[in-house]
C-alpha positions as CSV (number, residue, x, y, z in Angstrom):
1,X,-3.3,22.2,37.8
2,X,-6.4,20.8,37.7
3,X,-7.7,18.1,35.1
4,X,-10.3,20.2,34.5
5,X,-8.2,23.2,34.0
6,X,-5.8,21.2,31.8
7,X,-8.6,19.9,30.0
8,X,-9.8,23.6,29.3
9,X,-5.9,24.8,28.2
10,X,-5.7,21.3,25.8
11,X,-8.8,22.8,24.0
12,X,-8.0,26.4,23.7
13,X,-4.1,25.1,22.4
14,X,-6.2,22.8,19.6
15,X,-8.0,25.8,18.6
16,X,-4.4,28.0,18.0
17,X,-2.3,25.6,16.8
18,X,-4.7,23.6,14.6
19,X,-3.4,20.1,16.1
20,X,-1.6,19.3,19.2
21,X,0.0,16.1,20.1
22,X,0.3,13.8,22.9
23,X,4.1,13.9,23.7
24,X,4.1,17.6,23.3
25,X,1.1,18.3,25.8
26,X,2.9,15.4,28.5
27,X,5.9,17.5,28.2
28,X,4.1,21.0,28.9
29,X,2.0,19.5,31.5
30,X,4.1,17.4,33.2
31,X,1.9,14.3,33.1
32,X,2.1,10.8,31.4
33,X,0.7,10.5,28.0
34,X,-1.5,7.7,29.4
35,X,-3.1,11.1,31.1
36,X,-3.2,13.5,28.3
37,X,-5.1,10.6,26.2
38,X,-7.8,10.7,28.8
39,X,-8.4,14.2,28.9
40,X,-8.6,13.9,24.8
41,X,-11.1,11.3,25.7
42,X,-12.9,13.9,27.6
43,X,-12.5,16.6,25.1
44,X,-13.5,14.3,22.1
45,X,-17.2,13.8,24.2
46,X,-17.1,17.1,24.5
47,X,-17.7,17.6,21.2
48,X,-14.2,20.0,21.6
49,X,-11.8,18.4,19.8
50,X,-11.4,15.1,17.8
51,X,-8.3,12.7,17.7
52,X,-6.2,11.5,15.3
53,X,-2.8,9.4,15.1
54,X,-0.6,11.4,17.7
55,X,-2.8,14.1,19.2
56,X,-6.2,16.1,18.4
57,X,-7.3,18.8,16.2
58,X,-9.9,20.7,16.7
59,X,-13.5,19.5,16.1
60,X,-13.8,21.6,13.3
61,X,-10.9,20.4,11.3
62,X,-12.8,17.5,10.5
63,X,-15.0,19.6,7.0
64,X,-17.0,19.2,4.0
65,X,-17.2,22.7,3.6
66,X,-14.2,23.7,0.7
67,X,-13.0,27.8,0.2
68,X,-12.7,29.0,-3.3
69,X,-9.7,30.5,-4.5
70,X,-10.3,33.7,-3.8
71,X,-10.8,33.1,0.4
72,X,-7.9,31.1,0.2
73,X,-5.3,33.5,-1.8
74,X,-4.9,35.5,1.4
75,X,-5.1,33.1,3.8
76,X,-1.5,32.2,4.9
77,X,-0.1,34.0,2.4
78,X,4.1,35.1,4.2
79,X,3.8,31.0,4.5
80,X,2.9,30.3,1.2
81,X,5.4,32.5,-0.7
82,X,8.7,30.8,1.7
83,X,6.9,27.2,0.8
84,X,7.1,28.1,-3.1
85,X,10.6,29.7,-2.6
86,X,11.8,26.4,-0.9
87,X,9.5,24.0,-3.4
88,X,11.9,25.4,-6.6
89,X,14.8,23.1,-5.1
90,X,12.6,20.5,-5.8
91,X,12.1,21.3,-10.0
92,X,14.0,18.4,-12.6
93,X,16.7,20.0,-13.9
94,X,16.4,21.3,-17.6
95,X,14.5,19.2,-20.4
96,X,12.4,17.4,-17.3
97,X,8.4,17.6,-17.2
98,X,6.6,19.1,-13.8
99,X,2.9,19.0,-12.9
100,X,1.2,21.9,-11.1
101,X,-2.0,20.8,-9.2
102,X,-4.2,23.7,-8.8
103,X,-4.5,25.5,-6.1
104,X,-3.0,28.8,-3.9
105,X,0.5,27.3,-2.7
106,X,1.1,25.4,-5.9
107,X,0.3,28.5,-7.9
108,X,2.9,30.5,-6.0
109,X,5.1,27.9,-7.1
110,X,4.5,27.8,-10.6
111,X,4.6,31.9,-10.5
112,X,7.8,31.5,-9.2
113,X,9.3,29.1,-12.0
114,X,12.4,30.2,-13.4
115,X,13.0,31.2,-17.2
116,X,16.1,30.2,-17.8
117,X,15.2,26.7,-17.7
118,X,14.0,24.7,-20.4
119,X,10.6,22.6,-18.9
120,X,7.8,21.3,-20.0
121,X,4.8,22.1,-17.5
122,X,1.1,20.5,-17.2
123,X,-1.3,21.6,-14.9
124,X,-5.2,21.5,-14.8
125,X,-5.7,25.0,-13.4
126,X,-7.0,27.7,-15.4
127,X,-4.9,30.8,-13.3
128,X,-1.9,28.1,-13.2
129,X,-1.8,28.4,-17.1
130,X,-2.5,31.8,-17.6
131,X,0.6,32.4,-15.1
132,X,2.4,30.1,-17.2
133,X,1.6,30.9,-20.4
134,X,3.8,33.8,-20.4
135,X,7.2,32.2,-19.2
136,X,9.7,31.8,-21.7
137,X,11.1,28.6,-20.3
138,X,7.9,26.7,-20.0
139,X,6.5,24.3,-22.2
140,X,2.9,24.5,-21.2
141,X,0.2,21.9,-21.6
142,X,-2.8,22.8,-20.3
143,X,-4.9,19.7,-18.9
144,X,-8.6,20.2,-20.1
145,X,-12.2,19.1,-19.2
146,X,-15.4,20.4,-16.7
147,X,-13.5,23.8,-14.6
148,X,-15.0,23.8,-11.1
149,X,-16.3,27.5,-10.4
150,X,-14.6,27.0,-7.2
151,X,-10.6,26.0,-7.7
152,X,-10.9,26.9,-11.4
153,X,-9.1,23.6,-11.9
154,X,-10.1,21.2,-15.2
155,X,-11.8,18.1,-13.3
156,X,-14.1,15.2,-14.7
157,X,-13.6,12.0,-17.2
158,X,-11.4,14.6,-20.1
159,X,-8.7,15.3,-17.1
160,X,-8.6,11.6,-16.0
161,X,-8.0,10.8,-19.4
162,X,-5.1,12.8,-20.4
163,X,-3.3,11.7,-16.9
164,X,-3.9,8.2,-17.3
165,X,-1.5,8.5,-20.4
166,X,1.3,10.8,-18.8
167,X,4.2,10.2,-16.7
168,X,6.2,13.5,-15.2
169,X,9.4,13.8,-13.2
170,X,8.2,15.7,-10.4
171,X,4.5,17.1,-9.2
172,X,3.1,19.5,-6.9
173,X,0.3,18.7,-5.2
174,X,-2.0,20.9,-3.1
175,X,-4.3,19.2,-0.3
176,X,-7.0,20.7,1.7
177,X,-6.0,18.4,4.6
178,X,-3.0,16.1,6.1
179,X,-2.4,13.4,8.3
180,X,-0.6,9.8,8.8
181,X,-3.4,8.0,9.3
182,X,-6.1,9.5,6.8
183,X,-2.9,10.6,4.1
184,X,-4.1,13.6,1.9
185,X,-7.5,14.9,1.5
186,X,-10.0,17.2,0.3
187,X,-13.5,17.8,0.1
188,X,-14.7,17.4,-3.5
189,X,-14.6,14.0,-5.1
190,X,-14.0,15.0,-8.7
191,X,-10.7,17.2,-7.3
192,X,-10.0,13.6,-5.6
193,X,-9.8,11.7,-8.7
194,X,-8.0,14.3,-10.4
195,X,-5.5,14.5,-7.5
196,X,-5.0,10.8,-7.3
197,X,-4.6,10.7,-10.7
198,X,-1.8,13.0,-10.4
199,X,0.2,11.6,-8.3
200,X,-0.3,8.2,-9.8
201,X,1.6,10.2,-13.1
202,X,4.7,11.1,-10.9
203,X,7.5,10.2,-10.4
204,X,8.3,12.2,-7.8
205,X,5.3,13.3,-5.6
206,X,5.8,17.1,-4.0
207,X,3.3,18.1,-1.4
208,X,3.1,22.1,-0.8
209,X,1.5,22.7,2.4
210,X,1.5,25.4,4.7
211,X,1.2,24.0,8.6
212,X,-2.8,24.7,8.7
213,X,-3.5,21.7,7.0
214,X,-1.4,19.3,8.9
215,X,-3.5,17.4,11.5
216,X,-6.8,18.1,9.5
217,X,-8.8,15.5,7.5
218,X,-11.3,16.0,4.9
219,X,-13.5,13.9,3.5
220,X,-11.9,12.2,0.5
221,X,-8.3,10.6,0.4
222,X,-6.9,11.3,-2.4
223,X,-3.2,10.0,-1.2
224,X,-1.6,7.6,1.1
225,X,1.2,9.4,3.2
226,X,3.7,7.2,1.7
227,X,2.7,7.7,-1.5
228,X,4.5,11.4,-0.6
229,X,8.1,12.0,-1.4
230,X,8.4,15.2,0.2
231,X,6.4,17.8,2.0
232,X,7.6,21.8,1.8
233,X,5.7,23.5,4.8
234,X,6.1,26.0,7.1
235,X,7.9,26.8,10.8
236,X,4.2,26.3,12.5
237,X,4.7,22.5,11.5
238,X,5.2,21.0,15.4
239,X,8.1,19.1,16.0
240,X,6.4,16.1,17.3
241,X,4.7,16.0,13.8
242,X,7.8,16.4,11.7
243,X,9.1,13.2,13.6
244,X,6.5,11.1,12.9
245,X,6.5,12.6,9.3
246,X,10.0,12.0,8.6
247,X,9.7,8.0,10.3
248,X,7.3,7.6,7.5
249,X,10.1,8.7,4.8
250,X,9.5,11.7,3.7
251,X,11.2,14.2,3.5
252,X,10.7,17.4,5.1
253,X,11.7,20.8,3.9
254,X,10.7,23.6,6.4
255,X,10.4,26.9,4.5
């Protein structure tokens, strides 16, 4: 194979998978790694693809632009019910406190809460409540201040406020965007304070993720990757990744 024609498969495998990495493409191609970086090099001029710690995601991972709730309910959606299945292993045991960051995935999860245990629940998400609201073993606190049209979610100086003073046993936490180098991410900077905020709170800090967002970045950090416990994702999640995930400590739980 040609560089060129490897150059052209590298960018139509970013645009699939969502990320790629550099010892996976060696191995498919049977070149050094040394190679592969070069033809990212290429790519990455090319306007193509852009790389990050590891490998390259597509040029459009790299967003301001953020979905509301709505776009993003169906999006994923097999993925996102296994995550919230696999995320309940993850719940204190009965009399503990959990926080629900808003979002789709972390909404699935809170859906899926049992009854039969005793917890009290916070969460900053209007349709997070509402789910809530009606479970006899909840507790809930709802977390108030501005809601953003867009994730529905309680943001601004109130939010802050009433984190600043709480400390849970576990959260889940939502992210538009995840990798090692740039941690967690999203585009709006109110939803990046809120997020940090959260996971300042917990004890125990539970990403819920399908494999989309791994290898994208966003514009605000709201998280250091070692700042996460564990991550729940999905089978998509390349192996290459979950290696260089699980060297950084954290656990991950494929759902």
């Amino acid at each position: 194979m040609y560089a060129e024609e490897r150059q052209q498969a590298i960018a139509v495998l970013a645009a699939d998978r969502g990320r790629v990495s550099v010892a996976e493409l060696s191995e498919q191609y049977g070149v050094t790694t040394e190679t592969v970086r070069r033809d990212l090099a290429v790519l990455e001029r090319m306007g193509l693809i852009r790389r990050v710690h590891g490998g390259a995601v597509p040029a459009t991972a790299l967003t301001t632009i953020e979905l509301g709730t709505s776009e993003r309910e169906h999006s994923h959606a097999a993925e996102k019910d296994r995550i919230a299945k696999a995320a309940l292993d993850y719940l204190p045991p009965t009399g503990g406190s959990v926080l629900f960051d808003a979002g789709t995935t972390t909404a699935r999860v809170a859906a899926a809460l049992p009854t039969d245990r005793d917890l009290v629940a916070l969460t900053n998400s209007v349709p997070i409540a509402a789910r809530l609201s009606g479970n006899a073993g909840a507790r809930l606190h709802l977390i108030g201040g501005r809601v953003r049209g867009v994730t529905q979610a309680a943001v601004g100086a109130e939010a802050l406020r009433a984190l600043g003073d709480l400390r849970v046993d576990v959260a889940f936490i939502g992210t538009n965007a995840l990798t090692i180098g740039h941690g967690l991410s999203t585009p709006d900077p109110d939803e990046a304070a809120v997020k940090r905020a959260m996971i300042a709170a917990a004890h125990r800090v539970v990403v819920v993720a399908d494999a989309s967002k791994v290898g994208r970045e966003d514009l605000l950090r709201f998280g250091a990757i070692e700042e996460v416990d564990v991550l729940v994702t999905d089978t998509a999640l390349p192996t290459a990744v979950h290696a260089e995930l699980t060297e950084c400590g954290i656990e991950v739980a494929i759902a």
